[in-house]
LUMPANU-352555 format. One record per residue (C-alpha): residue in three letters; y, z negated, x negated. Coordinates in steps of 0.05 Angstrom, whole numbers, padded with zeros to 5 digits, always signed. Example, Ala and Ser with C-alpha at 12.3 -4.5 7.8 and 13.67 -1.06 7.14 Angstrom:
% residues 2
ALA-00090-00156-00246 SER-00021-00143-00273 
% end
This chain:
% residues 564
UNK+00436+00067-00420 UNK+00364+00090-00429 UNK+00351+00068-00488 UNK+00266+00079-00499 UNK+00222+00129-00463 UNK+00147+00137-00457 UNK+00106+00197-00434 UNK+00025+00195-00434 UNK-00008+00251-00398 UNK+00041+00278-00360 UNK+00054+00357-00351 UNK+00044+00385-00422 UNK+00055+00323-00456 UNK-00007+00286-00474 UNK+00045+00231-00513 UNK+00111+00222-00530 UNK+00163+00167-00547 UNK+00229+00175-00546 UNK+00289+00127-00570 UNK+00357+00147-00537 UNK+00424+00121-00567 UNK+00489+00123-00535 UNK+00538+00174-00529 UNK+00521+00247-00521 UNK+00452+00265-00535 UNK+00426+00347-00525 UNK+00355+00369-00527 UNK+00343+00439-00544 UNK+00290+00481-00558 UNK+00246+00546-00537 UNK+00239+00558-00464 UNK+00173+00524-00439 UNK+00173+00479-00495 UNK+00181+00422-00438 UNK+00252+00399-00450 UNK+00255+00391-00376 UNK+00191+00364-00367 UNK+00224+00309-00398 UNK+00279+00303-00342 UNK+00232+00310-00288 UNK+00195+00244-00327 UNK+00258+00211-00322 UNK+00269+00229-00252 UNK+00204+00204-00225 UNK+00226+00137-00257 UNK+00287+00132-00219 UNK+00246+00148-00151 UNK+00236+00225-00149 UNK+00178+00248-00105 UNK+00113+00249-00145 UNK+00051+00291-00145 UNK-00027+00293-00174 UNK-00002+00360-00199 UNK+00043+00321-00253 UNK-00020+00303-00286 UNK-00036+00331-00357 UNK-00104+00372-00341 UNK-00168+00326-00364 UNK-00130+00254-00356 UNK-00146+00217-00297 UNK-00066+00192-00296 UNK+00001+00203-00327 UNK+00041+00139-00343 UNK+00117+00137-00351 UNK+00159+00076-00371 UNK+00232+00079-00392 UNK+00276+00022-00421 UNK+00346+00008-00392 UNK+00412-00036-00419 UNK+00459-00048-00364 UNK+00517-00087-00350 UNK+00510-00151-00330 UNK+00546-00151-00266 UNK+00542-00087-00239 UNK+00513-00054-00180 UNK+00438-00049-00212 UNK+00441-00128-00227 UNK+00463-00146-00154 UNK+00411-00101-00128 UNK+00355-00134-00176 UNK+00385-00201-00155 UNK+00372-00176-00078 UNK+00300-00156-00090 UNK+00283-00211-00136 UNK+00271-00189-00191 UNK+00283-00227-00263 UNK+00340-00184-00303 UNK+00354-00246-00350 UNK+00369-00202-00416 UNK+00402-00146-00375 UNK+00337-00107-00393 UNK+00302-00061-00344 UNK+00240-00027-00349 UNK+00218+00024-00300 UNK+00142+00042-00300 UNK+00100+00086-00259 UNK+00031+00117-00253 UNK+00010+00169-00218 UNK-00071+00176-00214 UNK-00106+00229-00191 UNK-00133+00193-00126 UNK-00065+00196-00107 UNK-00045+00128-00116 UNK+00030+00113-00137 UNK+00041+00043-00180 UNK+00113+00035-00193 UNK+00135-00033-00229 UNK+00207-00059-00237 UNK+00208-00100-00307 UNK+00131-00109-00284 UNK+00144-00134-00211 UNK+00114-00084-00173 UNK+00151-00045-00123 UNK+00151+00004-00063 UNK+00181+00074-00085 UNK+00236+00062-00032 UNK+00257+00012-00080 UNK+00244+00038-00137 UNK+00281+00108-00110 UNK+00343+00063-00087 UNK+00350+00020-00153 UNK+00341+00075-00193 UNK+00391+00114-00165 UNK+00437+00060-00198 UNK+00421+00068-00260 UNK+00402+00143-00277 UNK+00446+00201-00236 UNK+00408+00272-00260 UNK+00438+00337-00246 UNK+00402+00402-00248 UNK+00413+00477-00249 UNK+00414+00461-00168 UNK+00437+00401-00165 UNK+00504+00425-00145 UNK+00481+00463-00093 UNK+00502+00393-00052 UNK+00572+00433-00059 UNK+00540+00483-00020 UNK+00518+00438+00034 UNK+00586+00428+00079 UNK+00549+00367+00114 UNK+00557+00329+00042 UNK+00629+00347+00037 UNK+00651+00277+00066 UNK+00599+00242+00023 UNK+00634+00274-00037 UNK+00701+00253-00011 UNK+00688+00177+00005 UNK+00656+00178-00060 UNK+00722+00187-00090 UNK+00751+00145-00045 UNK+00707+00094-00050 UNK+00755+00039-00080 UNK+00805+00048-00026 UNK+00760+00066+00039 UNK+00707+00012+00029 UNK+00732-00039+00065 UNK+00763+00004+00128 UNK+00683+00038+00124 UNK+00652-00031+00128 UNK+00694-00041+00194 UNK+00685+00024+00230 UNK+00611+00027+00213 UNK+00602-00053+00247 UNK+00638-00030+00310 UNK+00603+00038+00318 UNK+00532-00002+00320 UNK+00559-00047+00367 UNK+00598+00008+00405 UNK+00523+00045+00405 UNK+00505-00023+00437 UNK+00540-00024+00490 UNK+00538+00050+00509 UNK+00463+00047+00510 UNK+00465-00016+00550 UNK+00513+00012+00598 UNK+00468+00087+00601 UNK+00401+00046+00613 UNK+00430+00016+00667 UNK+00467+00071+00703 UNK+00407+00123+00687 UNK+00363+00089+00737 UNK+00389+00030+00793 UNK+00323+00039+00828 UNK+00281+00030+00765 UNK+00333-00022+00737 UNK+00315-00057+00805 UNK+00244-00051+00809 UNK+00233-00082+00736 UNK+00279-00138+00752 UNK+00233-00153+00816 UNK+00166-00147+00773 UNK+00201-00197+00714 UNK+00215-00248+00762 UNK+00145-00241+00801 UNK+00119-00256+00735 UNK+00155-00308+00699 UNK+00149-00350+00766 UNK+00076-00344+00768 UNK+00058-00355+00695 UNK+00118-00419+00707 UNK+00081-00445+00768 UNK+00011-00434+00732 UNK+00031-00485+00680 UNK-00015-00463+00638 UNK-00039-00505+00575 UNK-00069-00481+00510 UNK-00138-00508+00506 UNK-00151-00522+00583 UNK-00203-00470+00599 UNK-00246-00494+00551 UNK-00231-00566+00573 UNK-00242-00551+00646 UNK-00309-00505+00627 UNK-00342-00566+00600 UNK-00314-00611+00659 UNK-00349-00564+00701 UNK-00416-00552+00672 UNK-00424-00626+00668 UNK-00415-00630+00745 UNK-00452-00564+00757 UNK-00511-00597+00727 UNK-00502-00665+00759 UNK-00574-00672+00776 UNK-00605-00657+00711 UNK-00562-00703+00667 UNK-00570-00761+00709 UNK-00651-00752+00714 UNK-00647-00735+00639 UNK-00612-00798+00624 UNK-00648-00848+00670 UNK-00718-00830+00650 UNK-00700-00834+00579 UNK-00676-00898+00590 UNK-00729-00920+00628 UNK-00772-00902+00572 UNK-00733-00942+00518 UNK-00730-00996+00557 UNK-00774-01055+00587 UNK-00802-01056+00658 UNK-00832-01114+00691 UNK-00904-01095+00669 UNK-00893-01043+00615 UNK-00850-01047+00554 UNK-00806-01003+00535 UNK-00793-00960+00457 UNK-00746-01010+00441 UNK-00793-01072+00447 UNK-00856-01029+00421 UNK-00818-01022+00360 UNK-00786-01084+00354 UNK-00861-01107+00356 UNK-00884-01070+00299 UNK-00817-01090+00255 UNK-00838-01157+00264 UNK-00913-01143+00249 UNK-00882-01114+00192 UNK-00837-01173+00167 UNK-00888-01215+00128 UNK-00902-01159+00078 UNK-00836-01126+00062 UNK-00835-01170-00004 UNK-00908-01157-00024 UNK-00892-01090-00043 UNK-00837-01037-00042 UNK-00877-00989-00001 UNK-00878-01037+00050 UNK-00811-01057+00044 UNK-00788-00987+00051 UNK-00834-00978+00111 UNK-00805-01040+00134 UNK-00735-01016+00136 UNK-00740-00952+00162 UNK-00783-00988+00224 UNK-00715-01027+00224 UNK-00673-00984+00228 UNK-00702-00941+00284 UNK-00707-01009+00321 UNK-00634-01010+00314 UNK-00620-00938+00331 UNK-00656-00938+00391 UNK-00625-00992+00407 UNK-00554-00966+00401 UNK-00580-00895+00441 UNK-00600-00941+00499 UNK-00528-00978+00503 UNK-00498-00900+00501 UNK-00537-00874+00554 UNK-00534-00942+00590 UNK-00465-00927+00585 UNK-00469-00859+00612 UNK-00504-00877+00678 UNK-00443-00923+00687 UNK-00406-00857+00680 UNK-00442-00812+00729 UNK-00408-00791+00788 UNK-00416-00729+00833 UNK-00347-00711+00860 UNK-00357-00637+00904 UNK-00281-00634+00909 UNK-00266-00639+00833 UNK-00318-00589+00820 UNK-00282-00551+00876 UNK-00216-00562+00843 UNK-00237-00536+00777 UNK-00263-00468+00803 UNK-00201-00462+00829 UNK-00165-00480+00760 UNK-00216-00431+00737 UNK-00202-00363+00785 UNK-00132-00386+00766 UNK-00131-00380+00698 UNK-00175-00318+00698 UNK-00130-00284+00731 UNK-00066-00294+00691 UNK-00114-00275+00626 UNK-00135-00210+00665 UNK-00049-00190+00669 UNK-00016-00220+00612 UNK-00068-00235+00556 UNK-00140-00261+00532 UNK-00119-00334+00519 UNK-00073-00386+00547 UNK-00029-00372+00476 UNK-00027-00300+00488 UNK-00002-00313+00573 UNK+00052-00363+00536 UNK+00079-00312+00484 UNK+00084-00253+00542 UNK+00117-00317+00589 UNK+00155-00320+00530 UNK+00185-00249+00517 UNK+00194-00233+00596 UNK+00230-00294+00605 UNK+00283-00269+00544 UNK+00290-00201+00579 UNK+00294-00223+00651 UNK+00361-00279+00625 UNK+00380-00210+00584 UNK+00380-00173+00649 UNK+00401-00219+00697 UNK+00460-00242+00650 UNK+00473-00158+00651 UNK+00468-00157+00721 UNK+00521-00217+00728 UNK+00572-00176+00688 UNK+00553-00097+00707 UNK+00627-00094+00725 UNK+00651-00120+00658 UNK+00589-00075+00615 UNK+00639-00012+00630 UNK+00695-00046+00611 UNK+00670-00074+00555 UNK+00643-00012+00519 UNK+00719+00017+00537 UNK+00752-00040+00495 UNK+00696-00037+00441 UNK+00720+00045+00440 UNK+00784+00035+00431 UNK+00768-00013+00377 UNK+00728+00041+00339 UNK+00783+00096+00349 UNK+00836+00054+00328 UNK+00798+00034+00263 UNK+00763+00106+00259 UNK+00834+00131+00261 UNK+00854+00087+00193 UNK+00798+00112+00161 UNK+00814+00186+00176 UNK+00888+00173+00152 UNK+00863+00144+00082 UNK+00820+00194+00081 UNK+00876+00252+00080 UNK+00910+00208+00034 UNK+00851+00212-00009 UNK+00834+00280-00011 UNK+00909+00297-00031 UNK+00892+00264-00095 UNK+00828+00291-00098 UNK+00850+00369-00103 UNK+00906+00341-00153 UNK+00854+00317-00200 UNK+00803+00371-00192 UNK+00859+00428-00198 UNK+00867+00391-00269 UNK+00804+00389-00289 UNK+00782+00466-00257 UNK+00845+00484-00309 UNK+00815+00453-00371 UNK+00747+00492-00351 UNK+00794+00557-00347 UNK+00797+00558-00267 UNK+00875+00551-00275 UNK+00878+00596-00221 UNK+00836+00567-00175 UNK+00862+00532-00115 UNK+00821+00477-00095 UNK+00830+00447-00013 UNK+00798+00389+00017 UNK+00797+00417+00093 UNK+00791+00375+00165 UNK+00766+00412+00221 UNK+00773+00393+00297 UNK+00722+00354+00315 UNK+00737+00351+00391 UNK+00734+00274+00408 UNK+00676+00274+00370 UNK+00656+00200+00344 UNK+00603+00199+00281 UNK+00573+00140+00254 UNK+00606+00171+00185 UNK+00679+00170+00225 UNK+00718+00215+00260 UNK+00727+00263+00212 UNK+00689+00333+00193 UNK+00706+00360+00127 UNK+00694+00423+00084 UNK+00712+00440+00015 UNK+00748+00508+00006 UNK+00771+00551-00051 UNK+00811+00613-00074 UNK+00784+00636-00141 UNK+00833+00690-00152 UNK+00906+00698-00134 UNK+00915+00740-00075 UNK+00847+00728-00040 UNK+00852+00679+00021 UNK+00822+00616+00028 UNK+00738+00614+00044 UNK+00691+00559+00040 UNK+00671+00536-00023 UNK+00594+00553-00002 UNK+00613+00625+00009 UNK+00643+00648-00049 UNK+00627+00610-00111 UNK+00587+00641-00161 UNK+00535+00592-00205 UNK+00585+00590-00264 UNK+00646+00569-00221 UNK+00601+00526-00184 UNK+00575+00493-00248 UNK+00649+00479-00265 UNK+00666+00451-00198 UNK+00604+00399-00200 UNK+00638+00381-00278 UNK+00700+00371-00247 UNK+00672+00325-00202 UNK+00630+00284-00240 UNK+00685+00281-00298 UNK+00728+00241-00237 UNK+00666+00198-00208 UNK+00638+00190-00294 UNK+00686+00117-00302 UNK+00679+00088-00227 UNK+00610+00102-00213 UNK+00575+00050-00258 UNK+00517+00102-00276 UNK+00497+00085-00348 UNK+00452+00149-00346 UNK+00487+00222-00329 UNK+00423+00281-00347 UNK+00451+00345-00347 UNK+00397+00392-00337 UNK+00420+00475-00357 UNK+00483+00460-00317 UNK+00525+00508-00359 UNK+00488+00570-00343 UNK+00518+00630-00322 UNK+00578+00606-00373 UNK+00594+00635-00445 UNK+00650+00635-00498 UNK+00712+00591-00482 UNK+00680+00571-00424 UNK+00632+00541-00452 UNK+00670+00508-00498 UNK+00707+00476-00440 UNK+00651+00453-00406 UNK+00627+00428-00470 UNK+00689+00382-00485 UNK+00679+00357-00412 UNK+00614+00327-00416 UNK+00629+00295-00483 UNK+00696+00261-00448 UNK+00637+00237-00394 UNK+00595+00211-00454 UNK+00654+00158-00462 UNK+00639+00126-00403 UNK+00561+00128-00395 UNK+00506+00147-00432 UNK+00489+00229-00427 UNK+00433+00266-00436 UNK+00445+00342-00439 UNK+00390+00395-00439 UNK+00433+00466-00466 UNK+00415+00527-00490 UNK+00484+00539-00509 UNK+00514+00522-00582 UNK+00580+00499-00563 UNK+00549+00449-00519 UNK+00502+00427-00573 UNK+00556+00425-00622 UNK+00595+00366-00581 UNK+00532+00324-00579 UNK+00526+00257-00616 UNK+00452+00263-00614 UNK+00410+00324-00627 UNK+00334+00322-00616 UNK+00290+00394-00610 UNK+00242+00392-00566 UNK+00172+00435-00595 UNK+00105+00462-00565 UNK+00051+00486-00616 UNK-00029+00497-00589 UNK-00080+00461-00626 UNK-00158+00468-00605 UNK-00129+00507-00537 UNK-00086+00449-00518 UNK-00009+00452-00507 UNK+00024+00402-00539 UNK+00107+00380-00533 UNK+00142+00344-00594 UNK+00206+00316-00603 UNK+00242+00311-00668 UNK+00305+00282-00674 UNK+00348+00332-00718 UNK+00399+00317-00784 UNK+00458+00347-00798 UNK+00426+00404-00836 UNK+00371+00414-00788 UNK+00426+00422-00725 UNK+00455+00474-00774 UNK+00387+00517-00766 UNK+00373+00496-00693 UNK+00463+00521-00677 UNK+00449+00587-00720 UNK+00384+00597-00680 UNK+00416+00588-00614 UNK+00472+00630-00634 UNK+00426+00689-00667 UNK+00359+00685-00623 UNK+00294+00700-00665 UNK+00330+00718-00736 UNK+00373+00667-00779 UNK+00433+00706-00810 UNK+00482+00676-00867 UNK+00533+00699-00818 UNK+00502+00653-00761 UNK+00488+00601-00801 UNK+00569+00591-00826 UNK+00585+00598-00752 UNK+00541+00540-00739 UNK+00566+00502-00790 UNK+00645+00517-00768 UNK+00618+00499-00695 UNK+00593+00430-00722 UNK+00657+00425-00760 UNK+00702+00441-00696 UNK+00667+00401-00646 UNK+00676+00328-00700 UNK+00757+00355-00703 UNK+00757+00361-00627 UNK+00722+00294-00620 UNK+00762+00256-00663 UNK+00816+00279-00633 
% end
């Protein structure tokens, strides 16, 4: 149940808390004092589509957040479980901000979240239904929707099966309709895979061995000019015959040097450093001793590696700028050549395969269209009971399956339409064709009074679904929504008095203008103030006696009928 909203800056509300209780609750009030401003707050925290245009004029954002209770183990916990997000107290709070840069924060009990998420969790917990909400009964394409809704508890399973072996059905046929679309262009791709995975698997290339082979190269490229480098330089460090070398000048002077290290620390650090570039120079001269050992001019290495080279340049110029980019496209064409040469092993058994996997769907398609029929048999019983206790005794309700020539749907193999006869003596016609708004206001009743106990929904908003309705109609409809309230929470937005009179909950919903600003309140009302608000609804501008002791018997007649 919603149990605490919060409005800042949003439409004509600059700020407004709200704490719901559960049962029936009704908001009433003038028109355009923003009772469904309200709703459409709610709705944007179960995922509606939101807009700068929401924002109260001079804020920069509007900021919704709305307080849940929910069962511990139902659909909304196993969905919060899914997403990760922490529902220890079976507590969730919705938030969302809409700034007028356009960016769209949404939070799930302060994990932040995509709308998409926010849209399909919310569903789960808050089901809103507006003057044209019901115009999905208008919509033949949700007819089947409707139906499997109700059906739900005995379908599920059957669905779960025909829906697997349509995607894999899908599979196959696309499989089978690739290949038979084009045999020349089937063949030509199978050519070019195997051209290339055999010469990126003959290259066997090596991530790092350009850069290896690049420095190979240089080295031998400049063959000349190391080995003169290295030979005069050690030349210079060390001794000739008649001329001594760096190392035995400065070995000189650290020995010059010895006798007065310990006179003073000046010296001694001269001394030291002397040392150790006697040392160092020492070490440099075993290195590139070392490296003249080393020195070898090979013309048919350096022949190889330009070969290695032109090699791996190539590959890089078809398949990718490094070796790691050639191995992840060897990679992926090596996947879809075994894919298509494992196809091309068993083209005769594709066709029959997609046959079997057909037959498979049909047989389980068929199931599904018999407990379907089943189904919808129970479904007119139940909604020709409750069209009766909204006075459409008369009415004769039909849950219709139309040919659907072989078709096969990812939905099933079934096409369905609601239709209706209002009046004795008229034939049958779509439901979408001949319903008025009041009949189909009573319809969508009908069906949510069914769906109210299996759907889970802790949140049912009624938004002005009763217009177009009056005296015992009213009434009916009335009754019908306070039988929902005993199931899930319901919010109920009226501007009739019978409706109000059923509610639990009563708050009125006010505007007033202070310094040219629009403001919205909400009061929650007491048993003498729904008295006023009843007489006002029933009288419009002016407050009889005589309205006020109808109000009062409505009050007293709705706590009979609900006791009851």
């Amino acid at each position: 149940m919603l149990q605490e909203l919060s409005i800042t800056n949003f439409a004509i509300i600059e700020q407004l808390d709200i704490a719901f209780e559960n049962g029936m609750t009704v908001l009433t009030g003038e028109t355009g004092a923003g009772k469904s401003i309200i709703i459409d707050a709610v709705g944007l925290l179960a995922g509606g589509r939101g807009s700068q245009e929401f924002i109260r004029t001079g804020a920069d954002k509007a900021v919704l957040q709305g307080m849940f209770i929910l069962p511990a183990d139902g659909v909304t916990a196993h969905m919060l479980d899914e997403a990760g997000i922490d529902h220890a107290d079976n507590t969730v709070i919705l938030q969302r901000e809409i700034a007028k840069s356009g960016r769209n924060t949404c939070r799930i009990n302060g994990m932040l979240v995509n709308t998409t998420t926010l849209k399909r969790i919310g569903e789960t917990i808050v089901d809103i239904h507006g003057q044209n909400e019901h115009q999905e009964l208008m919509q033949p394409e949700k007819h089947l929707g409707l139906l499997d809704e109700f059906a739900a508890h005995k379908i599920q399973k059957l669905k779960t099966t025909y829906t697997q072996q349509y995607e894999a059905y899908q599979q196959l046929s696309q499989e089978l309709r690739q290949k038979n679309a084009n045999e020349k262009e089937w063949a030509q791709r199978l050519d070019m895979l195997n051209f290339q995975v055999e010469e990126i698997s003959a290259a066997q290339v090596k991530v790092g061995e350009e850069a290896d082979l690049t420095a190979e190269r240089d080295r031998l490229d400049n063959y000349q000019m190391i080995n003169q480098a290295l030979q005069q330089s050690y030349n210079l460090l060390t001794a000739e015959e008649e001329t001594p070398g760096a190392v035995d000048v400065v070995g000189e002077a650290m020995n010059a040097l010895e006798p007065i290290a310990n006179l003073d620390s000046a010296f001694n650090d001269i001394t030291v450093n002397v040392k150790n570039a006697f040392y160092a120079l020492q070490d440099a001269s075993g290195q590139i001793s070392n490296q003249l050992d080393l020195q070898e001019f090979d013309e048919g290495r350096l022949d190889e590696i330009e070969q290695r080279l032109d090699v791996l340049s190539q590959l890089k110029r078809k398949y990718g700028d490094s070796e790691q980019q050639i191995l992840d496209y060897y990679q992926k064409i090596a996947a879809e050549l075994a894919k298509m040469t494992d196809s091309e092993e068993n083209s005769e058994g594709l066709s029959q395969r997609v046959a079997e996997q057909k037959a498979a769907l049909l047989t389980t398609g068929q199931a599904l269209s018999d407990k379907r029929r089943t189904c919808a048999k129970s479904l007119q019983r139940q909604i020709h009971q409750e069209l009766k206790d909204l006075y459409m005794d008369k009415a004769i309700f039909e849950v219709r399956f139309k040919p659907t020539k072989g078709q096969i749907y990812r939905s099933g193999l079934d096409s369905v339409e609601f239709y209706i006869q209002t009046n004795p003596g008229e034939r049958m016609r779509p439901l979408a064709k001949i319903a008025s708004g009041g009949e189909l206001s009573r319809m969508m009743l009908a069906l949510k009074t069914i769906f109210s106990e299996s759907q889970g929904i802790t949140s049912i908003i009624f938004d002005e679904v009763d217009t177009g309705v009056s005296g015992r109609v009213a009434q009916a409809i009335a009754e019908k929504i306070s039988g929902i309230a005993k199931f899930s929470q319901v919010l109920c937005i009226t501007h009739l008095p019978q409706v109000a009179a059923m509610a639990d909950h009563h708050y009125f919903i006010a505007k007033k203008i202070t310094g040219q600003r629009t403001k919205t309140s909400v009061s929650k009302l007491a048993q003498s103030d729904r008295v006023q608000e009843l007489a006002r609804m029933l009288a419009g501008t002016k407050v009889t006696q005589l309205s006020l002791e109808h109000a009062e018997e409505l009050l007293r007649l709705a706590g009979e009928e609900k006791k009851a």
